[in-house]
N, C-alpha and C positions, 0 to 999 in steps of 0.2 A: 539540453540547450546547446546551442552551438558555441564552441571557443571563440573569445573575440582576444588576438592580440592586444597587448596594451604596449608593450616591448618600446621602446622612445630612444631613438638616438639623440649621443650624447652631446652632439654641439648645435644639434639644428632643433629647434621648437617647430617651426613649422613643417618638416620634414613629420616629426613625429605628430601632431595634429592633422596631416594625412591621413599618416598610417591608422590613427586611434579612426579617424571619419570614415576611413574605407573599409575596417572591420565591423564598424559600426554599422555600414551598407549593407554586409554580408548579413548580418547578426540580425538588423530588423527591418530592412528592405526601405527604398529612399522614402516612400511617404512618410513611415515613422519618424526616419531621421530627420527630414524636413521638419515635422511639427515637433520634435525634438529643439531642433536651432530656433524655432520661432522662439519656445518655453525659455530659451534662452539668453536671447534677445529681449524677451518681455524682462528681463531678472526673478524669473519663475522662481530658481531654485536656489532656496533658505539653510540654515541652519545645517550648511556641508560640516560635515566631519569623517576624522579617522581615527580608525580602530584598529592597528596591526594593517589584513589585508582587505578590512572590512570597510565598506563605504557608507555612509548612511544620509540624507538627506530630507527635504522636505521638496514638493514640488507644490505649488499652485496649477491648480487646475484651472478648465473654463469655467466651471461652476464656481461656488463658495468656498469649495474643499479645499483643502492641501494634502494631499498624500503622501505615505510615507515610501522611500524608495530603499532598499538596500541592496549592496552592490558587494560581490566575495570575489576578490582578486586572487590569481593564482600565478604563478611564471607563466604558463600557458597561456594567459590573458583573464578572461571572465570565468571561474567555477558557476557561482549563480547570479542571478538576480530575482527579484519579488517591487512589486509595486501594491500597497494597499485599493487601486484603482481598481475597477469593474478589469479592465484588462490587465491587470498588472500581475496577473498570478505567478505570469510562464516566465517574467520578467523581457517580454517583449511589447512594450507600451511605451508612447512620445516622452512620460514623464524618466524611467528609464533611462533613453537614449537624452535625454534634456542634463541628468546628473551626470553621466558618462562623458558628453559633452564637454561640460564646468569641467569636472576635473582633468580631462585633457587638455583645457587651455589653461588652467589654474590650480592644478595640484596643492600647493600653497596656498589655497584658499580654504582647502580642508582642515581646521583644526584638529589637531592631533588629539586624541583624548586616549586617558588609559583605559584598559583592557578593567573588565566587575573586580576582577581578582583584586587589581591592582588599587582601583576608586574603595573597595569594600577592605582593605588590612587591618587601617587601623581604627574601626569601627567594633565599638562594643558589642555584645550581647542585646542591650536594651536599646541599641542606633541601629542594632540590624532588625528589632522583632519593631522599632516605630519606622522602618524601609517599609516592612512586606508590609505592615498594617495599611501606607498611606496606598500602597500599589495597589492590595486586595480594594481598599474604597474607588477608588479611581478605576481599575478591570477586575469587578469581580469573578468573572468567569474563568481567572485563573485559579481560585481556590480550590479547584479539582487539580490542579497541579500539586500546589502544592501539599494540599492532601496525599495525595499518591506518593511525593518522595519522603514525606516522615515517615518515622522507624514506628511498627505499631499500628 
């Protein structure tokens, strides 16, 4: 994937909402970015939060759907991205450049959330084994995971 600066100078916003749109250009080429700005425009994308350098949101689609977006920042600009969409793999899709977006004009809109480690400390034994239960009901098809990382 290509590095997209994110880098933002410190007194001008709009200077830096430039800079984030024209790496954004580079990154997934002006159609995307356009259907990008519409997604955001519509108020497509839900449920922003942060994780450390981790981005994660929700996008509305054209369809029904909403998919899931996550976005891994690095000083560099962008390590990865992923979009649960039919395009979303390479993390070069409208919903994507739609979160990228948000949080270039609204950083502050991403709710801060801790890090598993941090949400999971002070959770027992029987708070962690009723976590995986309700996760395995809900995605079972993790169960080969976590098969694999028990001892035995």
């Amino acid at each position: 994937m290509t590095r997209m600066a994110l880098q933002r100078p410190a007194n001008d916003m709009g200077d830096a909402r430039a800079v984030v749109e024209a790496a954004a250009l580079a990154l997934l080429g002006a159609r995307t970015l356009e259907r990008g700005r519409r997604y955001v425009a519509w108020g497509a994308v839900f449920d922003a939060r942060r994780r450390g350098a981790v981005l994660r949101a929700r996008c509305e689609g054209s369809g029904q759907e909403a998919w899931r977006v996550r976005v891994t920042l690095d000083p560099a600009g962008v390590r990865d991205a992923a979009c649960d969409c039919p395009m979303g793999e390479g993390g070069d899709c409208k919903h994507v450049a739609a979160v990228l977006l948000t949080y270039a004009r609204d950083p502050d809109g991403f709710a801060e959330v801790p890090t598993v480690d941090e949400a999971v400390a002070g959770v027992d034994a029987a708070g962690l084994r009723a976590l995986l239960g309700r996760l395995l009901l809900q995605r079972p098809e993790l169960e080969v995971l976590v098969e694999e990382a028990l001892p035995g």
